[in-house]
Phi, psi and omega in degrees: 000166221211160145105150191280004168292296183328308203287335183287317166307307152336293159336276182324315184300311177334314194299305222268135197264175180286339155318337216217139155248124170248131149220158188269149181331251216324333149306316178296320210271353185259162212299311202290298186303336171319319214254339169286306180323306172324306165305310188277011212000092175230134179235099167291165209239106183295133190222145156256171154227158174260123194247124159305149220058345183252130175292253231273220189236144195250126177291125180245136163245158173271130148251112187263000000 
């Protein structure tokens, strides 16, 4: 796999420590992680970051 969704994931996976999950907007927006969160009441926590290589700052969430 190729592209800047790949290099963005990458990025993201970087962020995150043994402790910690980050995901990107389209992970949160989709219906099925939407309704899991919901269940378990996880409130992700919006974060940007500026990620190497992407010209702009990338919306992140925090789960906690």
């Amino acid at each position: 796999y190729f592209g800047q969704t790949v290099n963005i994931a990458s990025r993201v996976q970087g962020l995150a420590t043994t402790q910690s999950i980050f995901v990107t907007g389209p992970v949160i927006g989709n219906e099925r992680s939407a309704s899991l969160l919901a269940e378990r009441n996880l409130q992700p926590v919006s974060q940007s970051h500026m990620l190497r290589g992407i010209e702009r700052e990338v919306p992140i969430f925090a789960i906690p």
